[in-house]
C-alpha positions as CSV (number, residue, x, y, z in Angstrom):
1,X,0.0,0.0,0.0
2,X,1.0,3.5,-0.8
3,X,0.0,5.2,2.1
4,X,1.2,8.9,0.8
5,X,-1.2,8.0,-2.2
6,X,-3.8,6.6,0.5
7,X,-3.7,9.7,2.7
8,X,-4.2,11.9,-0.5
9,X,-7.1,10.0,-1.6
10,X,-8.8,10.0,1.5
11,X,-8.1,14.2,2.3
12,X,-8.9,15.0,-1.0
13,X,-12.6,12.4,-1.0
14,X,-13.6,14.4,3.1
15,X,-12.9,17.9,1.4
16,X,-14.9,17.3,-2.1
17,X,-17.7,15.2,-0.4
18,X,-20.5,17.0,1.8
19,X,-21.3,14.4,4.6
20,X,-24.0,14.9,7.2
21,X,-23.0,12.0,9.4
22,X,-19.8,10.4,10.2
23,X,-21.3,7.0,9.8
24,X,-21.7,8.1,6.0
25,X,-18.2,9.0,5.7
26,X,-16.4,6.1,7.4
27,X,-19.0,3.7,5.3
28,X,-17.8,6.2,1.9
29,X,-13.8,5.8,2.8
30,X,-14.6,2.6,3.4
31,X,-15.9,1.3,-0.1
32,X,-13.1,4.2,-1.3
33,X,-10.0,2.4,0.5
34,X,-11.1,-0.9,-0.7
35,X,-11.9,-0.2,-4.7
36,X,-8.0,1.0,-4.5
37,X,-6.5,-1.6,-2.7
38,X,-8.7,-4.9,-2.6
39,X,-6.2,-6.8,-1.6
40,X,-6.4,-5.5,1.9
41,X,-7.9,-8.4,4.4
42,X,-9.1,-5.5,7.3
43,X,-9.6,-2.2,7.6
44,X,-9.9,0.0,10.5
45,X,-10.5,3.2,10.4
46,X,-11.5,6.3,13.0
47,X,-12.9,9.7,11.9
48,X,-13.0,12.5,14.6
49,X,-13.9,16.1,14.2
50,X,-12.2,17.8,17.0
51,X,-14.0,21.0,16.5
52,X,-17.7,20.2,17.4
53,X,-16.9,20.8,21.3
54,X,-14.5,22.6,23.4
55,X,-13.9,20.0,25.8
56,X,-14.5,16.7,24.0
57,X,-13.9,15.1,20.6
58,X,-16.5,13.5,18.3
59,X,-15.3,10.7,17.0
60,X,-16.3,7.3,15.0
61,X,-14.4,4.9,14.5
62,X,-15.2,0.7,12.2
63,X,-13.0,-2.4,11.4
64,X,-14.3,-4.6,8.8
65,X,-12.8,-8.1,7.7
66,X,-12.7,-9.1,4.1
């Protein structure tokens, strides 16, 4: 896995997508990540957006096995 080339793909699929729940995004990276690299056997991934309160972080986070 490229992960430079993954980390692109993934900042440049949050900032051109409009998501209204984190669920959608982690299920869109999700089906993203795994078109690009099928060869990948699990997957976890964590979204958090650190900005919604002062004192805590939002965050959601999945695994899936293929």
């Amino acid at each position: 896995i490229d992960y430079a080339d993954l980390c692109d793909m993934i900042e440049n699929r949050v900032k051109t997508e409009r998501y209204t729940l984190l669920e959608e995004a982690l299920a869109d990276l999700e089906t993203l990540i795994i078109a690009a690299y099928p060869h990948i056997e699990s997957l976890s991934l964590k979204i958090a957006k650190p900005e919604i309160m002062a004192h805590a972080t939002v965050a959601l986070s999945a695994k899936w096995h293929y």
